[in-house]
N, C-alpha and C positions, 0 to 999 in steps of 0.2 A: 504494500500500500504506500502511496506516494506523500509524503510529507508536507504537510500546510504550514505558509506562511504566508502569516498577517499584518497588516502594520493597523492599529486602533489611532487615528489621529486626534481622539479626544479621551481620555479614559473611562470616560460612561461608555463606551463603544466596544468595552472587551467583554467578549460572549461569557465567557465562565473562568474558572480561576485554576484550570488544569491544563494552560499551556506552559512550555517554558517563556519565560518571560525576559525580556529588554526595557527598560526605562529609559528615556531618552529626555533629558531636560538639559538642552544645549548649554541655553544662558540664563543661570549657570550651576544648577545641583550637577550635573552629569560629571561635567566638564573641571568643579573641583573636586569633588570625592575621586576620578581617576589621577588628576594631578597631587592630591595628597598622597592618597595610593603611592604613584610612582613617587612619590618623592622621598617614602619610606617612615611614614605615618603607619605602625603597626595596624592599624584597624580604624575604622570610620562608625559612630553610632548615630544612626540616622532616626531622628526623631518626629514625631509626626507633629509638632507646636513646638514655639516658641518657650511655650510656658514648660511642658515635657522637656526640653533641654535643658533648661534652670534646674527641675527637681531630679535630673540626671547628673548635673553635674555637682548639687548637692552630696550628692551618693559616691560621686567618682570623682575626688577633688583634685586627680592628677590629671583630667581631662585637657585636651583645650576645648572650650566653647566657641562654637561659630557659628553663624547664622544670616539668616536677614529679614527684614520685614520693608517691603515695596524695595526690594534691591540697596537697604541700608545697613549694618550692623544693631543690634538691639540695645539696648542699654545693657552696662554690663558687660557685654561679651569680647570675649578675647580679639575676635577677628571677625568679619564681615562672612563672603560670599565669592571673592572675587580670585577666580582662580590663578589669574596672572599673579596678584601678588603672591601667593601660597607658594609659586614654581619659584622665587625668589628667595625663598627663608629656607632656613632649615630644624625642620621639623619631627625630624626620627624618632627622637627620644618618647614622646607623646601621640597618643590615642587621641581622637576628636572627636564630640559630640558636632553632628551638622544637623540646623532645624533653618528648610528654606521653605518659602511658600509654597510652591508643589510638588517638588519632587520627593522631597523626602517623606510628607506625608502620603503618596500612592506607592510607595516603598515597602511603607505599612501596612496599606491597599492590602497590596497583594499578597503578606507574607505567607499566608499560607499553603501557595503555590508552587509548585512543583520544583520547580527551578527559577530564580528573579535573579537577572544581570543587570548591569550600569551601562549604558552606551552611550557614547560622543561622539564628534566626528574623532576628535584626538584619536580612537581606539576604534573604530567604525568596523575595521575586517576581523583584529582580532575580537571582539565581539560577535562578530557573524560566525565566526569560528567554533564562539564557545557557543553558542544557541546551538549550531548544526550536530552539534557532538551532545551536548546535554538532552536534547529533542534525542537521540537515535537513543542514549541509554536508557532514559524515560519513559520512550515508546509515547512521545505527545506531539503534540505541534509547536508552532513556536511564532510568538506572536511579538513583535515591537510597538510601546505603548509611550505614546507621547505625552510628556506631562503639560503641553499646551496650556494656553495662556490661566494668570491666578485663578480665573472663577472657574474652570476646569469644561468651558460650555464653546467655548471661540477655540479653532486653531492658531498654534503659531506656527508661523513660517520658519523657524528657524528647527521646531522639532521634526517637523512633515521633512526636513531637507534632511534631517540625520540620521531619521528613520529610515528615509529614501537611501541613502548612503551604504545603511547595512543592508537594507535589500537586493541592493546593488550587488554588494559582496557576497552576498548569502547565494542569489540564484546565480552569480557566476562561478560562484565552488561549487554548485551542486545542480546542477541544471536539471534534475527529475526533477523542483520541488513543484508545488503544485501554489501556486500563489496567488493572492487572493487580488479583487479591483484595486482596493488600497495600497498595497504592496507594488504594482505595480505603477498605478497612479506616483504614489511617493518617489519611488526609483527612477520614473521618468523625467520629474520635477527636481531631482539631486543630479540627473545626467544633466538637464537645459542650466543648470546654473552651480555646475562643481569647478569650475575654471575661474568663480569668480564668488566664491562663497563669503569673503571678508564682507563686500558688499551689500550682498544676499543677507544677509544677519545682521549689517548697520542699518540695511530700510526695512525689518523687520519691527513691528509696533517696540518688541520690549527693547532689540537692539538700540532703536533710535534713545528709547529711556535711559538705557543705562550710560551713553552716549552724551547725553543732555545730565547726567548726573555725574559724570567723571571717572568713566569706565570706558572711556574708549579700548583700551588697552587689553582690555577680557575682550572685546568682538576680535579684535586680531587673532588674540590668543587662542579662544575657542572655534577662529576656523578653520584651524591647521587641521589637516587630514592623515589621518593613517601615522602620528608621532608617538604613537602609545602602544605598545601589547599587554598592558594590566587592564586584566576585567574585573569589576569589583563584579562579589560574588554574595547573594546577603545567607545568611546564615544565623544560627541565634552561639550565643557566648556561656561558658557552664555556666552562669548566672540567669541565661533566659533570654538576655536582651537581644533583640535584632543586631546584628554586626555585620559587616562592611569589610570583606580582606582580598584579595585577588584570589582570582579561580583559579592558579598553579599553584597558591601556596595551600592549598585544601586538597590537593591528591597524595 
C-alpha cells in the first residue's frame, strides 16, 4: 500500500492524530528550536503558554526561559524568539523552556501522536527524511502541519512555503508516495518561489511584522534552505514533560 502525504495548511485541517507528524512554524518556533538544537542546547521544553513556561521554569530553575508574545520577549524571560540571535550565543550548557504563540502550543496538539517532528526550511530534507522513515516503521502516513498565522484560522505564507519545501523533498526521495491536493499545491508554491524565499517570507503578513519590529535578521536567517540535519524529535522526559532533542540522538 502506497504511503500518504499530506500537508494541513491550517491545523484544524489535520484528519486524526495517527499520522507521523511535521510542524512547521517558519517564523519562528520551527526555525529556533532546530537552531538551538544545533547549537547544542541539550533538549528544548516546548510549552503550550506563556504562563506554563513560568510554572516550568519554576520547577527547572536551571532552564533558560524563552519565548514570545506578538513576536516580543515576555517579561521576565531570558530570551525572546529570534533565532538568528540564538545561532550567535553559546548555549550548551543549558536546557530551554520555548512558549511561542503557535507552535509550541500545536506541539502539545498533537503529543499524542505517533511520531511529531520540527520542520524548517533550515532542515526541510532532513526532515523529509525523518517523516519517510518514521511513517514506514509506524506503518502510518505522514502529514506536515502548518502552525499558520496566531489565530490558527488564516494561512501563512511563509508555513505553506516550508511545508511545500518538504514535500518537495519527501516525493522526490520517494516517488510511490501517494500525495494528497495540499501537498502538492504547497510543493508547487515552494518550486514558483524557492530561488527567492528571503523575499517570499519578508512580504509575508508576519515577515513584514517582524521586519517592522526589528527582526529583519530572523527573515534572512530563517530562509536559508537545506543548512540543518537536526530534527527535533518530541518525546516526553523520565519526569513526563514533552521534550525536544534530535531524532539521531534517540536511536
Amino acid at each position: 500500500m502506497r504511503l500518504r502525504f499530506d500537508v494541513a495548511l491550517l491545523p484544524d485541517l489535520v484528519k486524526d492524530g495517527e499520522s507521523v507528524f511535521a510542524v512547521v512554524d517558519v517564523l519562528r518556533a520551527s526555525s529556533t528550536i532546530v537552531t538551538l538544537l544545533e547549537g547544542g542546547v541539550p533538549a528544548v521544553i516546548p510549552a503550550a503558554s506563556v504562563d506554563e513556561a513560568r510554572r516550568l521554569r519554576e520547577r527547572l530553575p536551571d532552564h533558560l526561559l524563552c519565548g514570545e508574545v506578538d513576536g516580543l520577549p515576555p517579561p521576565g524571560f531570558d530570551y525572546g524568539n529570534s533565532p538568528a540571535e540564538f545561532a550567535g550565543l553559546d548555549l550548551r550548557s543549558r536546557p530551554a523552556i520555548l512558549a511561542t504563540s503557535n507552535g509550541t502550543r500545536i506541539l502539545n496538539d498533537l503529543s499524542q501522536s505517533p511520531a511529531v517532528l520540527v520542520g524548517a526550511l533550515l532542515n526541510r530534507e532532513a526532515t523529509a527524511r525523518a517523516m519517510l522513515a518514521l511513517a514506514a516503521e509506524h506503518s502510518r502516513d505522514a502529514t506536515v502541519v502548518c502552525a499558520a498565522a496566531p489565530n490558527g484560522r488564516s494561512i501563512a505564507l511563509e508555513d505553506a512555503l516550508g511545508a511545500g519545501a518538504i514535500a518537495e523533498a519527501a516525493l522526490r526521495l520517494d516517488p510511490s508516495l501517494q500525495p494528497s491536493d495540499a501537498a502538492l499545491f504547497a510543493r508547487d508554491a515552494f518550486l514558483a518561489r524557492r530561488n527567492d524565499l528571503r523575499h517570499a517570507l519578508a512580504c509575508a503578513r508576519h515577515g513584514a511584522e517582524l521586519i517592522a519590529a526589528g527582526f529583519a535578521a530572523d527573515i534572512e536567517y530563517c530562509a536559508r534552505l537545506d543548512v540543518s540535519s537536526v530534527v527535533p524529535l518530541l518525546q516526553r522526559d523520565a519526569g513526563g514533560r514533552l521534550t525536544l532533542r534530535p531524532a539521531s540522538a534517540l536511536s
